[in-house]
N, C-alpha and C positions, 0 to 999 in steps of 0.2 A: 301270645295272648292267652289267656285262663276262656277256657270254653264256657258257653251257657252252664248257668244251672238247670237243671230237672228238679221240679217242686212240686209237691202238692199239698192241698191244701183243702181238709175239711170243714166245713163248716157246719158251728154248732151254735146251739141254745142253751147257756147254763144259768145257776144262781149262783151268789157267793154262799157258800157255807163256812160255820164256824169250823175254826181251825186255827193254829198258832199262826202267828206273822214271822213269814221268812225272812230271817237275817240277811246282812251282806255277804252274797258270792261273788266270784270274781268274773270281771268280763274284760270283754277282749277291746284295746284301746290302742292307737298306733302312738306309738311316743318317739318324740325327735329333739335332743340337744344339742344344737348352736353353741360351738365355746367359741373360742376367744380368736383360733387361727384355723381349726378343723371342728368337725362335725364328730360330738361326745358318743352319740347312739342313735341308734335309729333303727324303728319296726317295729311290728306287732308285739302288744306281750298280754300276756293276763296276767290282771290287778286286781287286788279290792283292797279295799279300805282300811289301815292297820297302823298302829303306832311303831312311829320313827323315833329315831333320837341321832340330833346332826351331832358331828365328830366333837366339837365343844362344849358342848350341852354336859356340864359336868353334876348340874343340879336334875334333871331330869330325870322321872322314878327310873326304877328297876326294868319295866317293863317298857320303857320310853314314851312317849308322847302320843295319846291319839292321835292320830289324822284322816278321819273317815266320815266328812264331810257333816259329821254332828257338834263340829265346834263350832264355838260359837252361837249355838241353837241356829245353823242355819238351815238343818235339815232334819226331817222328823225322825230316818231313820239310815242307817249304816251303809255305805256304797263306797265305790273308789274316790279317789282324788290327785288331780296333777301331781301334789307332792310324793305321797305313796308312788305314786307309777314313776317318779322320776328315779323316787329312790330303790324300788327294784329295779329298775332298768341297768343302776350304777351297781348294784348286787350280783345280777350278770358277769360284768364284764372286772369283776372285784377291785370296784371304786366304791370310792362313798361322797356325802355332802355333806355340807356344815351352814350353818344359822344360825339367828338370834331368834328366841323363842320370847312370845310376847303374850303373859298370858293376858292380860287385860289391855284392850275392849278387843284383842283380834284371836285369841286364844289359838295362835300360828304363827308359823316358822317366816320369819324374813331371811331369804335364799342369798347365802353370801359366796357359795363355791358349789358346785358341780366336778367332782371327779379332779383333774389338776387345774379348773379355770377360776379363781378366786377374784370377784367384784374389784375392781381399783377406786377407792373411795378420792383419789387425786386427781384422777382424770375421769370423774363422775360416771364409770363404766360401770350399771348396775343388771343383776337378771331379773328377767320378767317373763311374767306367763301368758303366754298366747292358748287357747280355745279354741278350736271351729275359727280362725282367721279373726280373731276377736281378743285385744286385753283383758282379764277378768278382771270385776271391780269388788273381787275377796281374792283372800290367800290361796294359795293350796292346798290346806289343808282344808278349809270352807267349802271350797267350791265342790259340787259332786256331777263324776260322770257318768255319761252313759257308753252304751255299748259303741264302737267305732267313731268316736270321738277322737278328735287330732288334737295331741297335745306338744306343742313347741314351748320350748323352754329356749330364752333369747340370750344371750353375753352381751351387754351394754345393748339392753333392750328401749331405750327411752332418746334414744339421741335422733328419731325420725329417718330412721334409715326403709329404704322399702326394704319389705319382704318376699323374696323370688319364689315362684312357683314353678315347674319344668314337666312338661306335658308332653305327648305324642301331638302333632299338630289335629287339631277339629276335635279333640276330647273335651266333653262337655259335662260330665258329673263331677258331682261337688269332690267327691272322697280322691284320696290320692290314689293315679293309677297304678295297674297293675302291670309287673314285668312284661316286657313287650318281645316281639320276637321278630326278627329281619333275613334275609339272604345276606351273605357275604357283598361286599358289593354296592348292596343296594341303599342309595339313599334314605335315611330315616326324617320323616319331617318332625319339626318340633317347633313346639312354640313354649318362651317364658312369658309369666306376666308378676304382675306386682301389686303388691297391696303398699299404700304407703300411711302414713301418720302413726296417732296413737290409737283412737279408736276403743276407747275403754266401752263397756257394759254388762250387757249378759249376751255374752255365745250363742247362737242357736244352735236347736236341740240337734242337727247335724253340719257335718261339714258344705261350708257353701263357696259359691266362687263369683263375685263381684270386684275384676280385677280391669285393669289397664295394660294393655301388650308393651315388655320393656324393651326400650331399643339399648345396644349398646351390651347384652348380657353374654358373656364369656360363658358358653357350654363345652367341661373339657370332663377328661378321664377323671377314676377317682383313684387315688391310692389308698389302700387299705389299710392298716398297718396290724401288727398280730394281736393288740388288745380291743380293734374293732373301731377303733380315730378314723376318721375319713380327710383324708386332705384335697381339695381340688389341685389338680395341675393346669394350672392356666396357661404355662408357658409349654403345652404340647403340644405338638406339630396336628395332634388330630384335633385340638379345641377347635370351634367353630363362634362367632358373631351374629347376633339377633340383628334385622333389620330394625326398621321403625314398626314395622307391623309384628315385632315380636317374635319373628319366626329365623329359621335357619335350617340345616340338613348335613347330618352327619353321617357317614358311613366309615364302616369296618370290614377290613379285610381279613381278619383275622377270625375264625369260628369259635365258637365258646360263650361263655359270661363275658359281657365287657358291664362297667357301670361308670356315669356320668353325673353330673350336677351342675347347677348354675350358679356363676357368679358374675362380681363387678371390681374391675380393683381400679388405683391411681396411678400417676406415674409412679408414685413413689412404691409400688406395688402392694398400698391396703386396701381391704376389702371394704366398700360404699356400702354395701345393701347384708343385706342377711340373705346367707347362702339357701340355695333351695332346696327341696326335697331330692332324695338319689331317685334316679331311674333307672333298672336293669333292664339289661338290651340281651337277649341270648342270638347270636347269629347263629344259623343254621349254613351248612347241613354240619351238625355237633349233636353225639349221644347226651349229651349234658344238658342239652336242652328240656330234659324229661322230665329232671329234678330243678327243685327252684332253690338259691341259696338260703344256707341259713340262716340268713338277717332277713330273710322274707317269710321265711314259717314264722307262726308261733310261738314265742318264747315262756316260757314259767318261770317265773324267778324263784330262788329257794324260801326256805318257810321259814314267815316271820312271827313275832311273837303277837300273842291273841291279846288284843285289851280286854281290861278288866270284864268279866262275864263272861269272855267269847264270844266269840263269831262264830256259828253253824254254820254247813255247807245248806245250798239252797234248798236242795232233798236227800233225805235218805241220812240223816246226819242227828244228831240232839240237839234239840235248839232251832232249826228248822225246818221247813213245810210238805207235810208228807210227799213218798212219792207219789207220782199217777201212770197208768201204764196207757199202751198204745190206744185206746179206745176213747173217743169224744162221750165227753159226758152231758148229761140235761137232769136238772135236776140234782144235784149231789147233795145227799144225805149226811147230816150233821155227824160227829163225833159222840158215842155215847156218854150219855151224861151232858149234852147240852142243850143249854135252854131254847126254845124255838119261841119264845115270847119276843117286844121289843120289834122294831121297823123292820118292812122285811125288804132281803137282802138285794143288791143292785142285782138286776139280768141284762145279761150282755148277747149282742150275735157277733163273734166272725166274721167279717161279709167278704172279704178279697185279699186277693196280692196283690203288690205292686212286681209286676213284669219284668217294667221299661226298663230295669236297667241291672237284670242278670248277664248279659254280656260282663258285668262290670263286676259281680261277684256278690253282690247287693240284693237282698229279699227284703219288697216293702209287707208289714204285713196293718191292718188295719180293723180295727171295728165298731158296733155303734150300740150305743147306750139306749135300751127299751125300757129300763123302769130305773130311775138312780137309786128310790132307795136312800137308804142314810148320806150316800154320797160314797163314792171314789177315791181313799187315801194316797191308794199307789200301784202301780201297776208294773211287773217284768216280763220279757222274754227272754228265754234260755234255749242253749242245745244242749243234746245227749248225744255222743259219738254213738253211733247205731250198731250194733250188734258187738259191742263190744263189753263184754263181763264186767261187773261193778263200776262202768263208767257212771260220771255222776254229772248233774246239771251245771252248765255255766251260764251264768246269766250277760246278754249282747247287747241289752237295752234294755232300758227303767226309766223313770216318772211318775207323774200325780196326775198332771192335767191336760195330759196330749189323748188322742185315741187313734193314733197309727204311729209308726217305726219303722226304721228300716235296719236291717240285721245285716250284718257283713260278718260273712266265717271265709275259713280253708279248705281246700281241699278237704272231703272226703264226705260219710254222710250221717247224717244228723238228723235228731226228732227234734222237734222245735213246740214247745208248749208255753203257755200265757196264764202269768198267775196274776190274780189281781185281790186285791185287798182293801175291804170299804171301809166308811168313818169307825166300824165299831171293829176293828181288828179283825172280821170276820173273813178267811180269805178260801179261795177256792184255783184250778186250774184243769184249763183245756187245755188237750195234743194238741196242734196245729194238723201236725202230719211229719211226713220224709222229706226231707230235702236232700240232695244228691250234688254235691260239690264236685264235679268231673277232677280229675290230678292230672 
């Protein structure tokens, strides 16, 4: 299990001050592809927003295709999106994807193949995008996400199949748990459950869990294979059977990594439901328990090419928003040379963390509006690996109209600062503080 965090958390009094508007940085997002007979990828990775160009796309500029959640006008300004994170995800593991690019009325990619799982337009096998346990009712490239957002990408995602979930039994947050750790030996409880239908809308702003306990769900080993496919083995002696109440108990004899997943098959041995998220088991007593695998760190995918005008990084970069150093500010002082005429700027306070649910790797953080002001365009939170030379900000969470988040990072420690930006571009940012991710 990943120990508490240690956080702290200042609170302050600031104004916006004029200042350029930060571009799209990358934040951190779990992505999980479903194909056809195994599991394409799956884990954290960092994303942001950046033009694609699927394998067929032979008319597509030079520079390929936006997709940073500003097609379409559906967003005012630059961030990640399912499609981008799918397709670095398949950059990783040196796949790629292919679509039909539609520019008119959806100005985005219809998803025809993921890495070797190509649509069967015969037996009406299409992909689709799953959100926070939720259909989106835009593309990929449309939709923008935030920080720790779960993005499942489906293989013959429309045919009503449930979707499995596999948990530690009695876990109760929304977000997908984190590797777990057992004695040799010792029974592991667990519980599946399911989401079923289609369920088209808009996502909520995090991962939620309004599920039904599946009976009937085959939790077995996973096979890995050396480009990172995951296959369940249903037919191994250590799979285990959910009752009606969803639950079952596995155990391993063996010390080390073991990794598991759920599913459902026929007699004819095809899989019913859409497989579930993996869960790492480290049995103890194993030195290897120290280090977590590398499909559970963070991942970068390599660098893609900048649409037109660029992308800045979110500080310290051209094109976006200065840095700020360790110290909360009150009051920050405009930019020389700008005007201080015109509405004056929103002030915000700080007021709390959310707690509850650092066991789980999870920092809520929250604050309240004292004077709006022109109004609120958008607001992020970012880390800075701490004490480490020219690290630079990544931004965990973004938005316009919420006024709390909750941030999920890795291992290690981090400053965590809140930039916000109101109706008239004008933007400013507070430290949070330290946060301290135990390893």
């Amino acid at each position: 299990m990943r120990t508490p965090i240690a956080a702290v958390c200042v609170a302050s009094l600031f104004t916006i001050a004029l200042a350029p508007v930060a571009q799209a940085a990358p934040a951190q997002v779990n992505v999980r592809i479903e194909g056809r007979y195994e599991t394409l990828f799956e884990g954290p990775i960092l994303t942001e927003g950046h033009n694609v160009r699927a394998s067929s796309d032979s008319s597509a500029p030079a520079g390929g295709r936006r997709c940073n959640g500003l097609n379409n006008g559906k967003n005012p300004s630059p961030g990640p999106t399912p499609t981008a994170a799918g397709a670095d995800a398949m950059s990783l593991i040196g796949e790629d994807f292919d679509g039909l690019w539609y520019a008119e009325p959806f100005e985005d990619y219809f998803i025809k193949r993921w890495g070797p799982d190509a649509q069967s337009e015969g037996a009406g096998e299409y992909w689709g995008l799953v959100v926070n346990n939720v259909f989106t009712s835009v593309g990929g490239c449309q939709y923008q996400l935030d920080g720790s957002d779960e993005v499942l990408w489906v293989y013959d995602a429309f045919s009503s199949r449930p979707r499995l979930l596999l948990y530690p039994a009695g876990y109760s947050a929304g977000a997908l748990p984190a590797p777990v750790t057992v004695a040799a030996g010792e029974p592991l409880a667990l519980e599946v459950d399911s989401w079923g239908g289609y369920d088209e809308g808009d996502p909520p702003p995090a991962p939620t869990r309004s599920t039904a306990p599946y009976d009937g769900a085959e939790i077995a080993p996973v096979a890995t294979g050396a480009q990172g496919f995951q296959q369940v083995e249903t037919d191994s002696s250590a799979a285990v059977t959910t009752g009606a109440d969803g639950k079952a108990e596995i155990a391993f004899a063996q010390a080390g990594w073991h990794r598991i997943k759920a599913t459902a098959v026929n007699s004819t041995g095809d899989e019913t439901v859409v497989r579930s998220n993996r869960l790492d088991v480290c049995v103890t007593p194993d030195p290897s328990c120290a280090t977590l695998p590398p499909e559970d760190l963070v991942r970068t995918p390599p660098a893609t090419p900048g649409e037109e005008g660029g992308d800045g990084e979110e500080a310290g970069e051209p094109g976006g928003a200065p840095p700020v150093d360790a110290t909360p500010r009150t009051g920050i002082e405009p930019p020389a040379g700008a005007s201080d005429s015109g509405p004056a700027p929103v002030r915000l306070r700080l007021s709390r963390l959310d707690r509850s649910r650092l066991s789980r790797g999870l920092v809520g953080v929250s604050w309240r509006v004292l004077d709006g002001g022109p109004g609120i365009a958008s607001w992020a939170i970012s880390s800075q690996a701490f004490g480490r030379a020219g690290a630079r900000y990544v931004r965990r969470a973004h938005g316009s109209s919420r006024s709390a988040a909750t941030v999920r990072l890795p291992p290690g420690d981090y400053r965590l600062r809140l930039t916000v930006v109101d109706a008239l571009g004008r933007s400013s940012a507070a430290v949070l503080g330290k946060v301290e991710v135990p390893r």
